[in-house]
C-alpha positions as CSV (number, residue, x, y, z in Angstrom):
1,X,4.6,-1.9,41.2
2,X,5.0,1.0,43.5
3,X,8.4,2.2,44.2
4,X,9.5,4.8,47.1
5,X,12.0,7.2,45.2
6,X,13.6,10.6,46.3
7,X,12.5,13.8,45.7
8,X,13.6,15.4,42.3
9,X,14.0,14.3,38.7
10,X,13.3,10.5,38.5
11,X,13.6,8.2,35.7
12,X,10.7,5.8,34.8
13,X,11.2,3.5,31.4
14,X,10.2,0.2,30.1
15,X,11.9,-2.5,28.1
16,X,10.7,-5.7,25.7
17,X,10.3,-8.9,27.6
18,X,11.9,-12.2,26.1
19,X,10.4,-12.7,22.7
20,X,9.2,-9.4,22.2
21,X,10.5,-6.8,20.5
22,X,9.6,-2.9,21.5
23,X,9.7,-1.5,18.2
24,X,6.5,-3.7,17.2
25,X,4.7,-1.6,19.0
26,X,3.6,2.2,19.5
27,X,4.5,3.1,23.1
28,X,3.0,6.0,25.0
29,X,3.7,7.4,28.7
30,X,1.6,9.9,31.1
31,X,1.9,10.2,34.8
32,X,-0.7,11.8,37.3
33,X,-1.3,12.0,40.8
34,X,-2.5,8.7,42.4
35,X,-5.2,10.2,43.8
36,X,-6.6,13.0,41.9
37,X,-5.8,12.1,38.3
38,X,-4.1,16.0,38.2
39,X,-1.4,15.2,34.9
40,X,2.3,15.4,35.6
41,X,4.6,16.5,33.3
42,X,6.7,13.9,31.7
43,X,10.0,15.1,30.4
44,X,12.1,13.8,27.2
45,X,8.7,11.6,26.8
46,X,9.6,8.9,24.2
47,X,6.5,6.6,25.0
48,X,9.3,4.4,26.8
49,X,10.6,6.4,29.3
50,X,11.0,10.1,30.6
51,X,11.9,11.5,33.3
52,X,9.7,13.0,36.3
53,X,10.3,15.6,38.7
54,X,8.9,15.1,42.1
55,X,8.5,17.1,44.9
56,X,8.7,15.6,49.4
57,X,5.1,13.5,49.7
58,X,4.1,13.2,46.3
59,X,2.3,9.9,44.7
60,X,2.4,9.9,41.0
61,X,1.1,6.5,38.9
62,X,2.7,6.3,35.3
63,X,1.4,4.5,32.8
64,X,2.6,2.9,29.7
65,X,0.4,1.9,26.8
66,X,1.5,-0.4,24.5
67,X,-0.5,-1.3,21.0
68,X,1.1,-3.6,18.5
69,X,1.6,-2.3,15.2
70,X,0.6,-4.0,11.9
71,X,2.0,-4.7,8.5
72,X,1.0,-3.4,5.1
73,X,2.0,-5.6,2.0
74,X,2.0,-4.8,-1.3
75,X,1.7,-8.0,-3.7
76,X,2.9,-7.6,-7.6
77,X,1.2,-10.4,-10.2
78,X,2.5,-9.7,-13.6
79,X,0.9,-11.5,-16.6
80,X,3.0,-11.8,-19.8
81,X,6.1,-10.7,-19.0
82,X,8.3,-9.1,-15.9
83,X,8.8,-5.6,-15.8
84,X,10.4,-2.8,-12.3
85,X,7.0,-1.5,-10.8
86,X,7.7,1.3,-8.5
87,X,4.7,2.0,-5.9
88,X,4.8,5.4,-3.9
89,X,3.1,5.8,-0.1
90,X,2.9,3.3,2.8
91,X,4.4,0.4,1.8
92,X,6.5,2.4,-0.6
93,X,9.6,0.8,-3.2
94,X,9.9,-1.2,-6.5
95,X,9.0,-4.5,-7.4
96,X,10.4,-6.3,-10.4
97,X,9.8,-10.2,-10.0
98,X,6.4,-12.0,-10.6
99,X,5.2,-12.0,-7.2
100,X,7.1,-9.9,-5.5
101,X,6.3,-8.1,-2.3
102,X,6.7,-4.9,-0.4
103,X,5.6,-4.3,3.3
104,X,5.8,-1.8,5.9
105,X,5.3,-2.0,9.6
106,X,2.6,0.7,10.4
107,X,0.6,1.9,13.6
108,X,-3.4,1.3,13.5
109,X,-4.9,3.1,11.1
110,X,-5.8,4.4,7.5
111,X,-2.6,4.1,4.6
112,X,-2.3,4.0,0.8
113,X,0.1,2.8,-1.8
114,X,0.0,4.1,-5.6
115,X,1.5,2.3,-8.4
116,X,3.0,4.0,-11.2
117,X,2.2,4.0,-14.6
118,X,4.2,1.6,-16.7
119,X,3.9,1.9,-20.4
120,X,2.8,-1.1,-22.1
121,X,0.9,-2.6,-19.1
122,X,-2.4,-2.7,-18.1
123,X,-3.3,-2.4,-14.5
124,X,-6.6,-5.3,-14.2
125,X,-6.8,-5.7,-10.8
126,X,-6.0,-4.4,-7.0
127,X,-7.9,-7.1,-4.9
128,X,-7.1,-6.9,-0.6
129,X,-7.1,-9.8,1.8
130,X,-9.7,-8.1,4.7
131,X,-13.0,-6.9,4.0
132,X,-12.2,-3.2,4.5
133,X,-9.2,-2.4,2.7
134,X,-10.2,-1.6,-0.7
135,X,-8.4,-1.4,-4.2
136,X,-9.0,1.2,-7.3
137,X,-7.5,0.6,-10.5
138,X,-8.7,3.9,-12.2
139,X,-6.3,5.7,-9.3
140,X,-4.4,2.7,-9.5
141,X,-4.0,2.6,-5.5
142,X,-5.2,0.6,-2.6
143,X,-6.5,2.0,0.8
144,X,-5.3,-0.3,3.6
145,X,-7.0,-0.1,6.9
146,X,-5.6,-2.0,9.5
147,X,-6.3,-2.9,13.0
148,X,-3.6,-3.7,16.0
149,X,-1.5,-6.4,14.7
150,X,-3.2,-7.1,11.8
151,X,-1.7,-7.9,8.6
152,X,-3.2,-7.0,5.2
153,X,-1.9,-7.5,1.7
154,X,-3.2,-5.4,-1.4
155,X,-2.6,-7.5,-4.8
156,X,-2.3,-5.8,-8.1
157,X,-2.1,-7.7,-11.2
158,X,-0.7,-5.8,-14.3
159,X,-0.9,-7.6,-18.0
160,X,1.5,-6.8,-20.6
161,X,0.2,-5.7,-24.0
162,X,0.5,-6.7,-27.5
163,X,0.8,-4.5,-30.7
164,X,-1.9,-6.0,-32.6
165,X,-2.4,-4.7,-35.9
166,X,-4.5,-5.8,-38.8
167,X,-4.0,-5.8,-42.5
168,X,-7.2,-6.0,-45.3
169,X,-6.1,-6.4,-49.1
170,X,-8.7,-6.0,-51.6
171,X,-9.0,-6.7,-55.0
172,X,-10.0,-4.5,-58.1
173,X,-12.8,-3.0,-55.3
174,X,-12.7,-0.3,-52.6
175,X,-15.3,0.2,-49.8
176,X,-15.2,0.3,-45.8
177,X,-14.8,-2.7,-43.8
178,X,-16.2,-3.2,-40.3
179,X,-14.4,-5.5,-38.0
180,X,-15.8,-6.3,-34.5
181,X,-13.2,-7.9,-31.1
182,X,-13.8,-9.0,-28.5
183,X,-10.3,-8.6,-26.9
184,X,-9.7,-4.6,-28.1
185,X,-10.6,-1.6,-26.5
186,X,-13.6,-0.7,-28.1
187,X,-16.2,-2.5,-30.1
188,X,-14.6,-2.9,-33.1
189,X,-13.2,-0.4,-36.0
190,X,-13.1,0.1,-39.8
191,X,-11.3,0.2,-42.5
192,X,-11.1,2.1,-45.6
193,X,-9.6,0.5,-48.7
194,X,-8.3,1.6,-52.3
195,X,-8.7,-1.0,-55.5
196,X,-5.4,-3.3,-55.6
197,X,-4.9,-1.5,-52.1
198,X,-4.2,-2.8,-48.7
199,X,-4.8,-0.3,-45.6
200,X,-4.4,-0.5,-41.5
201,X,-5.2,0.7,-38.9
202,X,-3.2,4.5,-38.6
203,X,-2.9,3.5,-35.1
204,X,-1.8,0.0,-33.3
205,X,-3.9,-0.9,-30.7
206,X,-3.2,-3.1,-27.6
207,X,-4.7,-6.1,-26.9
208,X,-4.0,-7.8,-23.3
209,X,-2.5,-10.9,-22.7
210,X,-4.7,-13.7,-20.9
């Protein structure tokens, strides 16, 4: 409410009721005249209080805005195994249990979190909770957009790999030999034998878990 104050620097401020807590929120703080709307200078502004010089007669309205903040989690599935996944961004940090989380407390707006590449997993999925936060595993990161006091959790899932390799043994023959998987990347491969011979693949590949 109005409050009749001396002329000169005056302190104007605001503090969390019972059961709130100030820091949920992002604060701001402008004063103008009452009647004309002209601005006032607000100095050592920290969206909670300043202070404002005034001069004999004045009538100056401040006003505090107050928006609550949201929260940004990042959700780790691991399929096959446990491994340390570290993420980079808004919610930033490591995860290394099967569902673990990360979060951050964040002002409205536009963030992103990136996972790092971890050899011998496969990144299969980044799904989010709200209909326009969005996940892309070829970037591996998901774009969080988030509304006042909203909360939305981004879930990657990452599958551990397998060496797989195959072995063909022929006898007294040689030739190619075509295999076809459905699990592999690819469509399939060959290989070449010798008579009495057995060959594989020069390279393992990786087949995921499921």
């Amino acid at each position: 409410g109005a409050q009749t104050v001396s002329a000169g620097a005056n302190t104007v401020g605001e503090t969390a009721g019972t059961g709130t807590t100030i820091t949920n929120y992002t604060s701001t703080l402008s004063c103008a005249t009452t009647s004309g709307g002209t601005p006032v200078a607000v100095s050592s502004n920290t969206g909670t209080g300043g202070s404002v010089s005034l001069a004999l007669g004045d009538d100056v309205t401040c006003t505090f805005v107050n928006t609550r903040k949201g929260t940004v989690i990042v959700k780790k599935v691991m399929v096959g195994g446990t491994d340390s996944f570290a993420f980079t961004g808004t919610p930033s940090g490591t995860i290394s249990t099967n569902n673990g989380t990360i979060s951050a407390l964040v002002a409205p707006g536009q963030y992103t979190s990136t996972e790092g590449a971890k050899t011998g997993w496969n990144l299969t999925s980044i799904v989010c909770d709200d209909s326009d936060s969005t996940g892309n595993t070829n970037t591996s990161t998901a774009t969080f957009n988030v509304a006042a006091g909203e909360t939305v959790t981004c879930t990657f899932t990452n599958t551990k790999q397998i060496n797989f390799t195959v072995f063909k043994v022929t006898s007294h023959s040689s030739g190619t030999f075509s295999f076809t998987t459905s699990t592999l990347p690819g469509s399939g491969f060959s290989l070449i034998t010798t008579a009495d011979r057995k060959s594989t693949r020069l390279n393992s590949s990786h087949v995921a878990l499921s």
